[in-house]
N, C-alpha and C positions, 0 to 999 in steps of 0.2 A: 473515956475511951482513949486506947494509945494510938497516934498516928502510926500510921503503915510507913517506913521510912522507903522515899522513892529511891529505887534502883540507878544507878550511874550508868549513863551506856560509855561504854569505853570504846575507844577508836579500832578497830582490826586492820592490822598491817597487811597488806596484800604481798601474796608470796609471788616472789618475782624469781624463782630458781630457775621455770622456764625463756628467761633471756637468753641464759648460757645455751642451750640445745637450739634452740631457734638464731642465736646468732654464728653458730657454728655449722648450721645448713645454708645459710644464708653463703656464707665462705665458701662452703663446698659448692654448691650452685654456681656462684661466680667461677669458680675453677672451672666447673663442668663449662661452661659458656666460652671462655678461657681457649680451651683447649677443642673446642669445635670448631670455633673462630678458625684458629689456626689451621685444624685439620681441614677444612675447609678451600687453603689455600694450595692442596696435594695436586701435583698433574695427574689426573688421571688416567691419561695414557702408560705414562710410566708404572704408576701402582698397579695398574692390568697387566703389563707386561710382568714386571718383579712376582706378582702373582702366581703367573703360570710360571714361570723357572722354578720359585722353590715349591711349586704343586709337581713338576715333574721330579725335581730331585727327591722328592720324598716317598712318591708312589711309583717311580720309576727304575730311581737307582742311581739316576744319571749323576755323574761328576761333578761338582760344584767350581771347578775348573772352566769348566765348559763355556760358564755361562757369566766369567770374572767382568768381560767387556762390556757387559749390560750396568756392573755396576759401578765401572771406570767412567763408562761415558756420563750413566747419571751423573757421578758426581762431577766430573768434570763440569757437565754444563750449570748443574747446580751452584756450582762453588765459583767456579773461576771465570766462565763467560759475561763478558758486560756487555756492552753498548755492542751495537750491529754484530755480538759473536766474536768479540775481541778480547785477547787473552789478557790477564792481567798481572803486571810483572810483580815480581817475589817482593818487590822492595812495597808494594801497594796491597799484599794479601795481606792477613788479620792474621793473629796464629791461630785460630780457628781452620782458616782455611790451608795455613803453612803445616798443621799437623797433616791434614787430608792430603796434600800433596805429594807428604812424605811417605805415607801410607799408599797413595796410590802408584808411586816411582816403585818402591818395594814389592808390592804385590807384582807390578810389570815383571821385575826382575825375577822374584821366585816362579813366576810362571815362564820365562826363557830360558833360567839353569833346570827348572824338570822337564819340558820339552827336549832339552839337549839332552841331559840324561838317560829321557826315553828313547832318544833315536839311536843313539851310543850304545844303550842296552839291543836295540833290535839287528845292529851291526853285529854287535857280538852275536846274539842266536844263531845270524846268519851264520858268520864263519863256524860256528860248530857245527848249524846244520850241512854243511858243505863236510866237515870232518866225519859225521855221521852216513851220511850220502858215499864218499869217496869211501871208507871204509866198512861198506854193506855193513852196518851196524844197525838200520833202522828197527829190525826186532828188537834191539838191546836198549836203546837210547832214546830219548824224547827231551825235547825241549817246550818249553811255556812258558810266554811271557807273562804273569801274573802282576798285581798292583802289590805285593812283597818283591820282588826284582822275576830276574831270570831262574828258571826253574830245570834244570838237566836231570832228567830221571835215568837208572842207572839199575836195569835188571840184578838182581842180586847170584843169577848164575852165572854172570858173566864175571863173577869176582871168585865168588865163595863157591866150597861143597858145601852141601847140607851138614847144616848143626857146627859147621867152621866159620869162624873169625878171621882168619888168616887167608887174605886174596892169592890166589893160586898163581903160581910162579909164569904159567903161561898167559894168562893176562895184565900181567903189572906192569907192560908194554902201555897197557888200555892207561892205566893212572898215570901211568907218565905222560904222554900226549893229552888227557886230561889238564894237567898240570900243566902245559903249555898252551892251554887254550885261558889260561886264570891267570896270567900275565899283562897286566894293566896299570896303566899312565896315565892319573895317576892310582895308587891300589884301588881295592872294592873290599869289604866287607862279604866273608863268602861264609856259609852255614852249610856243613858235612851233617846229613840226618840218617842216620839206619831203620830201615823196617822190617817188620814181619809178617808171618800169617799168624792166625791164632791157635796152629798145632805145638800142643806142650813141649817142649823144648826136653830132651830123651839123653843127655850125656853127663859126663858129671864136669868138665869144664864150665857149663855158667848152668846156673839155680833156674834161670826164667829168659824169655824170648828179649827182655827189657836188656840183661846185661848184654844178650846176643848181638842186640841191635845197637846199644852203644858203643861194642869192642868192635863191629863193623868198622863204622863209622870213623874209630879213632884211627886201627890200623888202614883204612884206605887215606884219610888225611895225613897220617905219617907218610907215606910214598908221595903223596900231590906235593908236600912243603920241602921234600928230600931238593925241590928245584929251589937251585942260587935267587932264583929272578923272582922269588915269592917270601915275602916276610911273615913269619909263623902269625904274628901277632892281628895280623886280618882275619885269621881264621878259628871256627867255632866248630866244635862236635858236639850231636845230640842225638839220643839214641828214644824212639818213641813205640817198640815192643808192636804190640800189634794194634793200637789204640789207634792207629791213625790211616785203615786203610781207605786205599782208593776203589777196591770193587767187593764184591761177595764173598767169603771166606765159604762159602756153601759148594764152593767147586773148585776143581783140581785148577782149573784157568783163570779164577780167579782168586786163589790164593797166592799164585802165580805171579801176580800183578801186585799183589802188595807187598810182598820180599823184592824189597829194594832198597837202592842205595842215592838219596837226593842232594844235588847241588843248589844250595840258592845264592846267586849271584845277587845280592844288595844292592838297590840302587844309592846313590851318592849323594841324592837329596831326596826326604820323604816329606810328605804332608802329615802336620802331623795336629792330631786331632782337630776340635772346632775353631782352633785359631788360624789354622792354617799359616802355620810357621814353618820353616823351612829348616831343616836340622841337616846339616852333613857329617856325616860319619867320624867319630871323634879320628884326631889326629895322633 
């Protein structure tokens, strides 16, 4: 009889692949702990209030301006207050905190030159509104202060005959007193706009309301820049046809309303998008 040769058990290696997944949750865990820990140390008072600011700026509308002192003072106290509420001098700040300072000096500042800016603008409306008033114009003229600058709207009968480009001789009086109300120290960035209604434009001088409203536009700013005391180079003409009214083209008084002629007076420092940078009007 032949023996049965016995079998060798061989050793099995245990598959250890799962260390790497389990020691990399492990990681993550401790970060998560990490960062509760810390979060943990939030004043809550403050995070409720910062809360509702950017809950109203978002559902609201409101200016992010409005509400800069909420985040001057956090950081203020955050950063810079020590002992009993005492400041701490520059030679003693971290650059950590030397960047924040300089961020928050700037921010002060952009928010005192657009302040000024805005009241400077509201000065100007005034005295047009005064130039409007004094010269029973109020049918003709409107002013608005909008978050693009100052806004001078400018009936298109008070310039043009219908289906003309060419401001009629008895009111080029109106552009020139225009033209001296656009006299600033130092200039402005100003934007000449032409409108229309959206009735087909019937001559054979322009193709569509579009070139109508730009040859407006241009020939009333040739007469505004004719003044010594204005550098052509601040100014811009755009003509926008009938694409851009302001009431009903479905009635005789509201087509009325959008054959016009627009002044935007620029303001001289804007906000400008999410950085809130402060940009002045190229020089």
């Amino acid at each position: 009889m032949s023996r049965r040769k016995k079998k060798q058990k061989h050793k099995e290696h245990v598959d250890e692949s799962w260390l790497l997944p389990y020691a990399d949750l492990l990681t993550l865990l401790l970060a998560l702990f990490i960062v509760l820990f810390a979060s943990s140390s939030v004043n809550a008072d403050k995070f409720e209030e910062m809360s509702q600011v950017f809950n109203e700026i978002f559902s609201g509308g409101e200016n992010v301006l409005d509400y800069a002192s909420i985040i001057a003072a956090d950081a203020s106290e955050d950063y810079f207050d020590r002992v009993d509420g005492a400041d701490v001098k520059a030679s003693e700040m971290t650059e950590e905190e030397k960047i924040i300072q300089a961020f928050l000096d700037e921010q002060s500042e952009r928010e005192l030159a657009v302040a000024a800016d805005q009241e400077e603008l509201r000065q100007i409306q005034s005295a047009i509104e005064s130039y409007i008033q004094g010269n029973n114009l109020e049918g003709q003229f409107a002013t608005q202060l909008l978050d693009e600058g100052l806004l001078l709207t400018i009936k298109d009968s008070v310039l043009f005959t219908s289906g003309s480009a060419t401001v009629q001789e008895s009111y080029r009086e109106v552009a020139i007193e225009v033209a001296q109300l656009l006299e600033f120290d130092p200039p402005r960035n100003v934007i000449i706009s032409g409108h229309t209604d959206n009735v087909p434009i019937g001559n054979a001088n322009f193709d569509s309301n579009w070139e109508l409203s730009v040859m407006r536009a241009i020939n009333f700013m040739s007469i505004v820049i004719e003044n010594p005391a204005l550098e052509p180079k601040w100014f811009s003409a755009k003509g926008f046809g009938e694409f851009q009214p302001i009431a009903s083209n479905d009635t005789e008084q509201g087509r009325a309303q959008n054959r016009r002629v627009e002044v935007l007076i620029l303001p001289r420092f804007t906000i400008d998008g999410t950085m809130d940078s402060l940009t002045p009007n190229p020089e």
